[in-house]
N, C-alpha and C positions, 0 to 999 in steps of 0.2 A: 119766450125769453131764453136765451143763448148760456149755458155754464160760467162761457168767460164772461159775460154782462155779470153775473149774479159775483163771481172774483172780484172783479175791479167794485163793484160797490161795496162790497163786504172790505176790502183793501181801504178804497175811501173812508167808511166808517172807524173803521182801527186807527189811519191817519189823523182822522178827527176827534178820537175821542184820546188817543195815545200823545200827537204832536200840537195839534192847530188849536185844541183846548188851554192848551198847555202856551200858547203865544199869545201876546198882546202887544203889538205895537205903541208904546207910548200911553199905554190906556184909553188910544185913539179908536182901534181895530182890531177886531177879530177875523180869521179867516174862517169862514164854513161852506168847507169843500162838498161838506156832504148833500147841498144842495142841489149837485147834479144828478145824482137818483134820482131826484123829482120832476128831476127838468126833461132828465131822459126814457121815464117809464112811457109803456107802449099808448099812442094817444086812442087806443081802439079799447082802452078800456071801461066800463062804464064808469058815470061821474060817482057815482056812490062810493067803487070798487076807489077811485082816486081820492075820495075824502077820507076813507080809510084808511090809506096807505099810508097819505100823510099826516094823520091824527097818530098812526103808529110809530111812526118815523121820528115826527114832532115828541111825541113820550120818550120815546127811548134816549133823544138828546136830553131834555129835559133831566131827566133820572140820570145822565150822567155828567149834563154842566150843571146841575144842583140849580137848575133855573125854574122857576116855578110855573111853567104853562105858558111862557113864552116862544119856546122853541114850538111847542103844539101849535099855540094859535098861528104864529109863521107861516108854519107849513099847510096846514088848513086852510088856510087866507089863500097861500100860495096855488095850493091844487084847486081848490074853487073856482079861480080866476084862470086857470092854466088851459081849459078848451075852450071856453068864448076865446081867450088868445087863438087859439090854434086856428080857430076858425077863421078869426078878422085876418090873422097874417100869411097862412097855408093856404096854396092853392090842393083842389081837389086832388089834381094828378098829385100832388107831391103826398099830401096823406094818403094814398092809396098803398107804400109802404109799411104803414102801421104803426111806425115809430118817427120820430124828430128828433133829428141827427143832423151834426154838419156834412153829413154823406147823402142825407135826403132832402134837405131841403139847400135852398143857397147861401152861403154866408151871410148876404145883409140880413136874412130872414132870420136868420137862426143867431145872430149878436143882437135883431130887437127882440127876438122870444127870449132871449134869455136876459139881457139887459132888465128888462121888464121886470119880470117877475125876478128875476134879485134884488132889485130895487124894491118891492112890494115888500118881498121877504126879509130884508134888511131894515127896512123905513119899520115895521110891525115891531121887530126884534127891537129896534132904539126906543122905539116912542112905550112900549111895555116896558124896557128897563129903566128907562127913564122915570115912567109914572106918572112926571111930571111933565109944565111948561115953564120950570123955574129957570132951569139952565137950557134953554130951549136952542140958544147958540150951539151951544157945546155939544148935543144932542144930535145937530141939522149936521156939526163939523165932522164927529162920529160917524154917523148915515152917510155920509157923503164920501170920505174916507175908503168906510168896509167897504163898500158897494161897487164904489172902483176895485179895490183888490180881491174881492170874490168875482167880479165881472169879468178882471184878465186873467185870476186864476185858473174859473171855468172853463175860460174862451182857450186858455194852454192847454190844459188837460184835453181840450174835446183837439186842439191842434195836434196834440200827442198822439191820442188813439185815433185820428185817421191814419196816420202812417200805417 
């Protein structure tokens, strides 16, 4: 992993815990940008080393959106799921980079890897704050919301850093 990879997520994080914690659209959405660390760590790593990362990753939002184990289970769900992803949708040549990048894989491949799994990551995060299925509309309206706007936020950011 690259100095400037380890900046721009350390960057991410401080935007997420300094601004995007800090916004709520309407009490609709949240933005969390900081799920592109997860999206973008190297897929050559073992699956353990990935449920770890994201169990630390997941605490550390946690301890700072005062959310009680939802950002954990998120992220966990999310890194679980995340190389059966890679596998179903990466062809072999293209992992043979070591990473999933809009630089290594193609665009449609790399809007559903990432689609996906923020949508998993999002759907977790609703349906744990929620708790319930009382307000189950309101919940699906939310999910559906974030999901979209962490989907294009990612999708800009990853537009940004190919330049």
């Amino acid at each position: 992993m690259r100095i400037r990879t380890v900046i721009e997520w350390l960057v991410l994080f401080l935007l997420q815990i300094f601004l995007f914690n800090n916004l709520q659209f309407w009490g609709l959405c949240q933005p969390q940008v900081y799920v592109v660390c997860l999206l973008m760590m190297p897929i050559v790593l073992p699956r353990w080393a990935d449920m770890l990362i994201g169990f630390g990753i997941g605490l550390v939002m946690d301890i700072l959106c005062n959310s009680i184990g939802v950002h954990t289970a998120a992220c966990v769900l999310l890194m679980y799921l995340r190389q059966p992803l890679i596998a179903s949708l990466v062809q072999e040549h293209e992992r043979l980079t070591g990473e999933i990048s809009w630089q290594t894989v193609s665009p449609e491949t790399f809007i559903k890897y990432a689609a996906v799994l923020i949508c998993i990551h999002q759907l977790t995060i609703s349906m744990l704050a929620a708790w319930s299925f009382r307000h189950f509309g309101m919940t699906l309206l939310q999910f559906m919301i974030s999901a979209t706007l962490n989907i294009l936020l990612i999708l800009g950011y990853n537009l940004i850093r190919r330049q």
